[in-house]
C-alpha positions as CSV (number, residue, x, y, z in Angstrom):
1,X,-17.9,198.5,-92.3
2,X,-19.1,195.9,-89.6
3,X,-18.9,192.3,-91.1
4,X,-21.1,189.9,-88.0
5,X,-22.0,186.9,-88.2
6,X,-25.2,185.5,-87.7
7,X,-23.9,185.1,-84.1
8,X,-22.8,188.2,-83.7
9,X,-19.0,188.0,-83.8
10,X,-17.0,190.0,-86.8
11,X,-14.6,186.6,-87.5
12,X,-13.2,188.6,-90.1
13,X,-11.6,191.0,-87.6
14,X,-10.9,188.5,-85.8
15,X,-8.8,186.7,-88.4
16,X,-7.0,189.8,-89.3
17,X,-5.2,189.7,-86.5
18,X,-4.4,186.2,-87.3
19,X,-1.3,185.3,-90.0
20,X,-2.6,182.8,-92.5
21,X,-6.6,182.1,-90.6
22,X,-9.4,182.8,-92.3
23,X,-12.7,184.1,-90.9
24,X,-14.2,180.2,-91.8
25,X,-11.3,178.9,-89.9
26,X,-11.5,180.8,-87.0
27,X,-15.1,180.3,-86.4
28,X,-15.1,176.7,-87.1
29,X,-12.0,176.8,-84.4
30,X,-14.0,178.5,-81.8
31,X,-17.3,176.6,-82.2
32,X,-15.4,173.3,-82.3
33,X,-12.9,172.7,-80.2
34,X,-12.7,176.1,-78.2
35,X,-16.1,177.0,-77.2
36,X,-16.1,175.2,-73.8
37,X,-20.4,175.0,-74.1
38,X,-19.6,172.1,-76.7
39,X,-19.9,168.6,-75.2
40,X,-16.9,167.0,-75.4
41,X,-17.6,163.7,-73.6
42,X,-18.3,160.0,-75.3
43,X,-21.4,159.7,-77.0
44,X,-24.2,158.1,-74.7
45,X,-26.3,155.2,-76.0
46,X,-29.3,157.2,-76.0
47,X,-27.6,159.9,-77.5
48,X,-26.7,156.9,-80.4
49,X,-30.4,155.6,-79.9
50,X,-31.5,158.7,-81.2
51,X,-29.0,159.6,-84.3
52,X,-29.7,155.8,-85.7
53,X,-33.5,156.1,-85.1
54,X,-33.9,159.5,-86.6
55,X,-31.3,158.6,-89.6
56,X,-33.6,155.6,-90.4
57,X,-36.6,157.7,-90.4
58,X,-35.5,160.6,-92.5
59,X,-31.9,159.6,-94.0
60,X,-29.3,161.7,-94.9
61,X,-31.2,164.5,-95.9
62,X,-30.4,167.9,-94.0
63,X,-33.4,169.9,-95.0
64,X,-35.9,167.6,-92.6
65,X,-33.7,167.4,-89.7
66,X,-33.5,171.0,-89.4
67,X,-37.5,171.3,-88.7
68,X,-38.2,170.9,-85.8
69,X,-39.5,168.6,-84.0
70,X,-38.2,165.6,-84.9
71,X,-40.6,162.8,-84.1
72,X,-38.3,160.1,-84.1
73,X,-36.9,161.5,-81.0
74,X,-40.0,161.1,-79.1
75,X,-40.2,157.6,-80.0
């Protein structure tokens, strides 16, 4: 039976192949350190601008900053 992901990859095949991985640990490899899309540079100022403005609008909650859009980024 096919085990995907929601993005598509069977991880769990993928760390069956792997002594002592899990699927979790695989993926989390791939998506952050592997996966060359990721931006790896220092954080820009604006790119701070933004965490600090939209952290003091809707604080630490996850469930807002997942709804798009986020006005405080248009401030």
């Amino acid at each position: 039976m096919n085990h995907l992901g929601k993005d598509g990859i069977d991880w769990g095949l993928i760390a069956s192949v792997m002594e002592g991985r899990t699927s979790r640990q695989c993926r989390e490899r791939f998506f952050n350190h592997v996966d060359e899309s990721v931006n790896k540079r220092p954080w820009a100022d604006e790119e701070d601008r933004i965490i600090i403005t939209c952290h003091a609008d809707m604080g630490t909650a996850r469930g807002p900053v997942r709804r798009a859009p986020l006005p405080c980024v248009l401030a």
